[in-house]
RODO-2510 file (C-alpha; in nm, 4 decimals, decimal comma):
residues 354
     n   res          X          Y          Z
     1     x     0,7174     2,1488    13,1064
     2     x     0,9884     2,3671    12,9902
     3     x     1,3220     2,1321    13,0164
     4     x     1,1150     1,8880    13,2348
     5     x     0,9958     1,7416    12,8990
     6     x     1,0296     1,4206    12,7921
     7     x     1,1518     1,5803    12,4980
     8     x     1,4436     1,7729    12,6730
     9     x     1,5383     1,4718    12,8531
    10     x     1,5407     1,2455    12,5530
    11     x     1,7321     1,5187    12,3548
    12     x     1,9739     1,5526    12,6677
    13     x     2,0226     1,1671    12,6807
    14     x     2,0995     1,1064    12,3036
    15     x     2,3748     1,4168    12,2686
    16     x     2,5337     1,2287    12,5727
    17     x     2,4879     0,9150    12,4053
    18     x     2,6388     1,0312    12,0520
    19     x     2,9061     1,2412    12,2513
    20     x     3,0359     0,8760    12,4014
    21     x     3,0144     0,7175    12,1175
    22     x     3,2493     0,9658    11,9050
    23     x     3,4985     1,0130    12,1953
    24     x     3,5231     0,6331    12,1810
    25     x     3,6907     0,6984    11,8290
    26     x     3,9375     0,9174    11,8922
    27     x     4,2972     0,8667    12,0155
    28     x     4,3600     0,8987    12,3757
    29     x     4,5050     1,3083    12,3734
    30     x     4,2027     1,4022    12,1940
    31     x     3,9886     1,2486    12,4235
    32     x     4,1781     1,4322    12,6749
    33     x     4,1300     1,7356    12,5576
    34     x     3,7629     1,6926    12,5208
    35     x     3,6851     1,5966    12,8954
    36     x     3,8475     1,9251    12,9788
    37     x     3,5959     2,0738    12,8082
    38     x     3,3196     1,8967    12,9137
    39     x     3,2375     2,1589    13,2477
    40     x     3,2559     2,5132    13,0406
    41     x     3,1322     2,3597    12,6774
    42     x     2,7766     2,2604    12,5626
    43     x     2,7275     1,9072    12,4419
    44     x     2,6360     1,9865    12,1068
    45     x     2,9750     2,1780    12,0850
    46     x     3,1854     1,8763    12,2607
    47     x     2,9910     1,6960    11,9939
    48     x     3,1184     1,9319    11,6856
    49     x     3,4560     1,8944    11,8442
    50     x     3,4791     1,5369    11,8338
    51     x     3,3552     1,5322    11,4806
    52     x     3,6076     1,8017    11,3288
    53     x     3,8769     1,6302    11,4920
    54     x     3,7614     1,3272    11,3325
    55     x     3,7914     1,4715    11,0134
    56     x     4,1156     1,5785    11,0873
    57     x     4,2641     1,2255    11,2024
    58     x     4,0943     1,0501    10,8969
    59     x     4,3078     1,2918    10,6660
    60     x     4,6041     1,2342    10,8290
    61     x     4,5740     0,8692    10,8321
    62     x     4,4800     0,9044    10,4868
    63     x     4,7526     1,0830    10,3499
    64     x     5,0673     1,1387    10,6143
    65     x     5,3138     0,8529    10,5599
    66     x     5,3673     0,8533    10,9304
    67     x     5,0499     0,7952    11,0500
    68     x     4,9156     0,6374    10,7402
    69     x     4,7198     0,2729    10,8217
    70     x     4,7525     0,3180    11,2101
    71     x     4,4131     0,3152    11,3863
    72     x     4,3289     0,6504    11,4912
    73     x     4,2672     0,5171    11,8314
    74     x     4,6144     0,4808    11,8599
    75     x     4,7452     0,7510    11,7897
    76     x     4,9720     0,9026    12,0871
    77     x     5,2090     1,1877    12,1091
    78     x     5,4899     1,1403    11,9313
    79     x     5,2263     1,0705    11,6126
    80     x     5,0875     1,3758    11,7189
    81     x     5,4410     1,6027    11,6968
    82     x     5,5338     1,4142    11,3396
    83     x     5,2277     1,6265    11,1981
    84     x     5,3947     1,9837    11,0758
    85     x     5,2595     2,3310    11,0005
    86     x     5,2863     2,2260    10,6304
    87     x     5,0696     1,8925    10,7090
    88     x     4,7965     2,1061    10,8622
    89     x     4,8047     2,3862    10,6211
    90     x     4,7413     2,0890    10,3761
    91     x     4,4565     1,9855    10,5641
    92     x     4,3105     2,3123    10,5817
    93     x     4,3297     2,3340    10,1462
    94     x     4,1222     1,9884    10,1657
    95     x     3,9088     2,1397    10,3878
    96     x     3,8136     2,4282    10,1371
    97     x     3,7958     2,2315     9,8250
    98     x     3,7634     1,8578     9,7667
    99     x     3,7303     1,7026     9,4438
   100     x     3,8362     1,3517     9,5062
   101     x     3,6644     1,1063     9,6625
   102     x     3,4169     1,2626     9,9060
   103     x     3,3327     1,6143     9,7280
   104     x     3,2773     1,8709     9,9730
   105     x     3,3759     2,3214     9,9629
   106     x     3,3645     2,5172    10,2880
   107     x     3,3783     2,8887    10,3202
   108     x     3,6440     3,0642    10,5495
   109     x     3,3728     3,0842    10,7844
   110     x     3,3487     2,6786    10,8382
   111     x     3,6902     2,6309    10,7601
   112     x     3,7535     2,8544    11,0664
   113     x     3,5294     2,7176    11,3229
   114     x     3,6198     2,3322    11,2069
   115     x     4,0011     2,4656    11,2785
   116     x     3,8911     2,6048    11,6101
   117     x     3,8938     2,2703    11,7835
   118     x     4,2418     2,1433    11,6680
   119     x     4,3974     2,4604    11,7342
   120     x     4,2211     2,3924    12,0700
   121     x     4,3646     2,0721    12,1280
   122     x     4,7139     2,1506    12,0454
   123     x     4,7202     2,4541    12,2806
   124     x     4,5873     2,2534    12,5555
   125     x     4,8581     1,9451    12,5243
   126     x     5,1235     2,2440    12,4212
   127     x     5,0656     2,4422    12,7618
   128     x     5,0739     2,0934    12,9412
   129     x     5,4362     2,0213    12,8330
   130     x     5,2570     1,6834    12,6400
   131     x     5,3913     1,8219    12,3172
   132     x     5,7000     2,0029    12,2357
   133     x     5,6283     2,2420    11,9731
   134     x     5,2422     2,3990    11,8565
   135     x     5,2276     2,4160    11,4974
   136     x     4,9394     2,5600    11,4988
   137     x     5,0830     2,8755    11,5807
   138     x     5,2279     2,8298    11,2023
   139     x     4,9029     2,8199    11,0321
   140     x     4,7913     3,0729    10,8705
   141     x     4,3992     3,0787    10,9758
   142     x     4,0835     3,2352    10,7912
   143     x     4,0821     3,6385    10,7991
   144     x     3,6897     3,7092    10,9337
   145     x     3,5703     4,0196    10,8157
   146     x     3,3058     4,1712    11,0433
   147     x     2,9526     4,1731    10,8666
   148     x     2,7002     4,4608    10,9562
   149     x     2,4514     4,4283    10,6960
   150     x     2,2710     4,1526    10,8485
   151     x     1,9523     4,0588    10,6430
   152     x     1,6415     4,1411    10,8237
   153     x     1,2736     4,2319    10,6758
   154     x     1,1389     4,5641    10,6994
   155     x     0,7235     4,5791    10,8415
   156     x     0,6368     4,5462    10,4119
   157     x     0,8017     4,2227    10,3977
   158     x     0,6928     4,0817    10,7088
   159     x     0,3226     4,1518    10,5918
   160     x     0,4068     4,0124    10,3000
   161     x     0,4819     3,6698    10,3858
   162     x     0,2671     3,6700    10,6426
   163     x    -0,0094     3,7280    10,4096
   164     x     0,1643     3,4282    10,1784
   165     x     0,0700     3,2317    10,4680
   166     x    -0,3145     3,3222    10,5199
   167     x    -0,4220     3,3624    10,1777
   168     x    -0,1364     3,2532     9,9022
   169     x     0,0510     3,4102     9,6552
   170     x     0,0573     3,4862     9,2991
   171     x     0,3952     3,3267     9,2995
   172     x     0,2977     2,9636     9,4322
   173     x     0,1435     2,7174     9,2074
   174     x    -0,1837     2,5509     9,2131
   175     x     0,0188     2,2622     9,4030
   176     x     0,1314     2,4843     9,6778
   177     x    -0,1642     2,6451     9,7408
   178     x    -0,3700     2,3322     9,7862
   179     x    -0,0742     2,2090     9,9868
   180     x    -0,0579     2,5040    10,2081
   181     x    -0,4610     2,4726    10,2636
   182     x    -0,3789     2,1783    10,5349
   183     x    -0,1195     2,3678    10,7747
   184     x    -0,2278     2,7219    10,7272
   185     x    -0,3327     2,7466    11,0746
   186     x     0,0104     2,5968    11,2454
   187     x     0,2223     2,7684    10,9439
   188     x     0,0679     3,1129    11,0565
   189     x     0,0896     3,0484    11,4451
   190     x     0,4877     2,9722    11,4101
   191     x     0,5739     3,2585    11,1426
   192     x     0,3901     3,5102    11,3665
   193     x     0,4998     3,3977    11,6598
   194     x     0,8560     3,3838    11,5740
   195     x     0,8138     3,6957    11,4091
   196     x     0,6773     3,8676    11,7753
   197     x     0,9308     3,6880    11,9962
   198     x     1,2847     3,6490    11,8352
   199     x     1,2988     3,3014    11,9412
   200     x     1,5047     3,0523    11,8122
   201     x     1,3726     2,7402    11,5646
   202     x     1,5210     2,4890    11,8357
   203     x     1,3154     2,6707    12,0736
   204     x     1,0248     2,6587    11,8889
   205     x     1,0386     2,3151    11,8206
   206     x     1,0721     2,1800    12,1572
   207     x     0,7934     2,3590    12,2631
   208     x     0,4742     2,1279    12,4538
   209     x     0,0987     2,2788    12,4398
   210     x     0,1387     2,3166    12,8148
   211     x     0,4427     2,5513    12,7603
   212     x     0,1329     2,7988    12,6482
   213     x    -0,0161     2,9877    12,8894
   214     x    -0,2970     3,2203    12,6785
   215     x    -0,3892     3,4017    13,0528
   216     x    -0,0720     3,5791    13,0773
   217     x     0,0320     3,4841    12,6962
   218     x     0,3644     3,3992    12,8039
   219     x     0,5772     3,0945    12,6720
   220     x     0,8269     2,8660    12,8816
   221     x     1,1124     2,7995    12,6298
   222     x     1,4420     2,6012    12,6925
   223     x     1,7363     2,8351    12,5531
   224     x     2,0323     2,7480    12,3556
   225     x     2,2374     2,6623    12,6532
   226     x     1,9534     2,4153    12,8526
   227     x     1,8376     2,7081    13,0564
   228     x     1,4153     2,7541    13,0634
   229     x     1,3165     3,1127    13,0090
   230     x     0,9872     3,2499    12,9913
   231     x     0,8687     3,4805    12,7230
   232     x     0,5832     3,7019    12,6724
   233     x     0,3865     3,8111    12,3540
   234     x     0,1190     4,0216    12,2255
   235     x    -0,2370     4,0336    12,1569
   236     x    -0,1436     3,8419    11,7797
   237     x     0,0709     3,5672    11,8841
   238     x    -0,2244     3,4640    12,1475
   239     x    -0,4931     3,5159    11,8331
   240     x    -0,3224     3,2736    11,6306
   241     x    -0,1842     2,9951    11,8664
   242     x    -0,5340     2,9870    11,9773
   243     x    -0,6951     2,9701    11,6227
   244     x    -0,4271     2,6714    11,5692
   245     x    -0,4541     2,5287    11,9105
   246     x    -0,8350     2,5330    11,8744
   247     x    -0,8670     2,3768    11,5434
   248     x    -0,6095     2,2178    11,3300
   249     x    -0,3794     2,0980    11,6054
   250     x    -0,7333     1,9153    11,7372
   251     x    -0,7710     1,7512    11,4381
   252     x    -0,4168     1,5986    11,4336
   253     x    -0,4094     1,2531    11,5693
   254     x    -0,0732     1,2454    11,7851
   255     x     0,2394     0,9901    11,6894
   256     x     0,3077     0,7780    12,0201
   257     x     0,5196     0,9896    12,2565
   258     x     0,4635     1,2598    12,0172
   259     x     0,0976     1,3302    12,2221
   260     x     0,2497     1,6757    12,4170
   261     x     0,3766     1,8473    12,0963
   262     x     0,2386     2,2005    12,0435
   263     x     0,3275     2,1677    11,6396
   264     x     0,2972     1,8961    11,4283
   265     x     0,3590     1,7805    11,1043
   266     x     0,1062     1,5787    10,8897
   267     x     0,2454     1,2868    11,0204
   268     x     0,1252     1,3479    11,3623
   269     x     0,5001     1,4212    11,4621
   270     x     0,6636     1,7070    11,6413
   271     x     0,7427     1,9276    11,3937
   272     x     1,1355     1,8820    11,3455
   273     x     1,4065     2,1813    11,3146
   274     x     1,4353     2,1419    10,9087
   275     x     1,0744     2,1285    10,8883
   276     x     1,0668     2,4623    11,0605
   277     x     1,3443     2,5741    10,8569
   278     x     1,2046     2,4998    10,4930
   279     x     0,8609     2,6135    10,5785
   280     x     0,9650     2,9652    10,6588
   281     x     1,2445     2,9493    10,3480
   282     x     0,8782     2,8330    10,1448
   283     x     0,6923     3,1430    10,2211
   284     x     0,9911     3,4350    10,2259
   285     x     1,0810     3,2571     9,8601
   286     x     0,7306     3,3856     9,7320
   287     x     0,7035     3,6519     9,9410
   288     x     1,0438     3,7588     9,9811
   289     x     1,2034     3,6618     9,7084
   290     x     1,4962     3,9073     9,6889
   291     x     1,6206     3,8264    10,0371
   292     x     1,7381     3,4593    10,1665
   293     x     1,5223     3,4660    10,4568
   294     x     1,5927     3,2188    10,7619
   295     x     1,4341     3,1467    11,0605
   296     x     1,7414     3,3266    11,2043
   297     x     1,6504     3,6314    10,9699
   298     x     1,3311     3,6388    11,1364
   299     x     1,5017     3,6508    11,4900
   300     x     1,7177     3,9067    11,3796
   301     x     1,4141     4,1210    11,2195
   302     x     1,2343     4,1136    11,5559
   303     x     1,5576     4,2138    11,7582
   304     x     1,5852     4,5547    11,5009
   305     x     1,2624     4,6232    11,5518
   306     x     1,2613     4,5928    11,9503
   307     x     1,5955     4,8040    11,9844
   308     x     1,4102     5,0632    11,7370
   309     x     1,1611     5,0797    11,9586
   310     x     1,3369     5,0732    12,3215
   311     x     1,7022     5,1632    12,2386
   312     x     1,7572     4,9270    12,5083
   313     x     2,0284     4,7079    12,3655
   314     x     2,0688     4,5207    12,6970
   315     x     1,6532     4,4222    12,6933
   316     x     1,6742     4,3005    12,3392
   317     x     1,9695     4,0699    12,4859
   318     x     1,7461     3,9858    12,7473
   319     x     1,4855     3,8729    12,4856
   320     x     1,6899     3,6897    12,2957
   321     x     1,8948     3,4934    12,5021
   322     x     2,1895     3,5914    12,4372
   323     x     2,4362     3,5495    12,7591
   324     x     2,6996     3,8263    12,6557
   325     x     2,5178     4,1501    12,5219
   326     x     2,8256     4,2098    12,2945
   327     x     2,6977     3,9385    12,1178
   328     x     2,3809     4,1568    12,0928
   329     x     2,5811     4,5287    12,0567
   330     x     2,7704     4,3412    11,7449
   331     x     2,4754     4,2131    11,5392
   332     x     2,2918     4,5737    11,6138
   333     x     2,5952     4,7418    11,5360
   334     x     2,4184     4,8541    11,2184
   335     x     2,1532     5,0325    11,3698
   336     x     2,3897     5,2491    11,5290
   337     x     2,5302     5,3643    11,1957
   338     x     2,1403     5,4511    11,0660
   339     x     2,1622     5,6747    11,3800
   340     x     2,5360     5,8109    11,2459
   341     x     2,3482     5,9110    10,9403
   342     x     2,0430     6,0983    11,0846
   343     x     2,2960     6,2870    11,3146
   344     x     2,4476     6,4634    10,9969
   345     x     2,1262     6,6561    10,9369
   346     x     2,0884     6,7285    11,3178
   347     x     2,2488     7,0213    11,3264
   348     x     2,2477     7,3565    11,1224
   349     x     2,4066     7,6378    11,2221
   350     x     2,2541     7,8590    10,9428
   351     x     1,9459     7,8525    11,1210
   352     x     1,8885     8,2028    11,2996
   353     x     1,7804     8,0372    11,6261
   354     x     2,1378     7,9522    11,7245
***
């Protein structure tokens, strides 16, 4: 149960499996770096780490006469302090647009976070005294403007694709809604009950059947981080995880080790993240189709609603996992300017009761 799973544990064992296997490619400083951030760092991040600096280490052996045709293993430090401001700012241009070779165009968003870990690295070896100089504090990086209008449905959306689910839409062809026929049941029982909880699509797809509890209706999830949480919902997340439960998901014959699942595919599989992902960007596309709707959007439509209700920003942190609650205060932030506006109509002093 919860991350006691066979699931968990596999998933554990192959990020620590892929995480060797990358550090294994990079030079010795880099793998340095990385072990020093193997205590405060997740292992999906160490993993995103390795594999921007990667990136990095294949351009410059690519295209810096220096370091060009020496293994990246072995690289060292004086390699390291040949690469200049102007060599990374290079880097960074190839990282927005590429049109040789391997095509690829990131937004200032990406570009950012992939820079994250290099800047990392060289202000780790830099406050070490390993490396003379930080040229990273030459680069020019990204400018991040704060977003407030995050995308989230209001209740006439959410009926709407809800109702995409149980009984079609003018929009979806005769394909679709034969398709759709099959999963309705398990489509319904995820949309709703991500809809009702705020959790997260990785959460939702590591859930078992015995992470269910319909007595209490409360779920045991595993959170971002590896924690296990419990959750509760409402009278219409237990309606239709029973319905599913009851029915389709009994009619499923289970893949081996695939036999604790709560959602499947056809296949008899657990249902994977993109699966999750492109069945709930199926449905808001008929349903919603002037939004780009997520699962995250869906997460971030139940967390408006709940501080609506409450007010309580530090509950709907609570809810939604999130460690720091000015993670929470930030994506909200929005909400407080709705109650900016109403506040300009609070108060008249014409009015003779003053």
């Amino acid at each position: 149960m919860g991350k006691d799973s066979e699931f968990y544990k596999n998933k554990n064992k192959n990020k620590k499996i892929k995480l060797r296997s990358l550090i294994s490619e990079l030079p010795g400083f880099a793998k340095d770096y990385i072990h020093s951030k193997e205590i405060s760092s997740q292992k999906s991040t160490l993993i995103s780490y390795c594999y921007d600096l990667l990136t990095f280490f294949r351009f410059m052996s690519a295209n810096n006469p220096t370091l060009k045709g020496v293994p990246i293993t072995d690289f060292d430090f004086k390699l390291l302090e040949s690469i200049t401001a102007e060599d990374i700012i290079e880097y960074q241009r190839y990282l927005e647009l590429n049109v040789e070779g391997e095509l690829h165009e990131n937004g200032k968003k990406a570009i950012a976070r992939k820079m994250s870990s290099l800047r990392g690295m060289y202000e780790y070896h830099y406050m070490h005294k390993n490396i003379k100089d930080n040229p990273m504090l030459l680069v020019p990086l990204p400018h991040l403007k704060k977003d407030k209008n995050i995308v989230r449905m209001n209740n006439y959306e959410v009926q709407s694709i809800i109702n995409a689910v149980e009984f079609g839409n003018s929009n979806m062809s005769e394909r679709q809604l034969k398709y759709i026929k099959k999963t309705k049941k398990r489509d319904l029982a995820i949309l709703v009950l991500m809809l009702n909880t705020g959790i997260r699509v990785s959460e939702c797809n590591g859930l078992d059947l015995n992470d269910v509890d319909l007595i209490v209706n409360s779920l045991t999830i595993v959170r971002k981080g590896g924690g296990q949480d419990i959750i509760y919902f409402g009278d219409d997340v237990h309606n239709v995880l029973e319905d599913y439960i009851e029915t389709e998901r009994k009619l499923i014959t289970p893949a081996e080790n695939h036999e604790k699942a709560l959602f499947y595919s056809l296949q008899g599989k657990r249902i994977s993240v993109n699966s999750i992902e492109n069945l709930v960007k199926k449905y808001a596309k008929v349903a919603v189709p002037n939004k780009k709707i997520t699962p995250h959007k869906l997460r971030s439509t139940y967390g408006t609603a709940l501080y609506r209700e409450t007010g309580d920003i530090r509950l709907v942190a609570d809810v939604l996992g999130h460690e720091n609650v000015n993670t929470t205060i930030d994506y909200y932030a929005a909400i407080e300017d709705e109650h900016k506006r109403q506040a300009a109509n609070a108060v008249d002093f014409s009015r003779k009761d003053y």
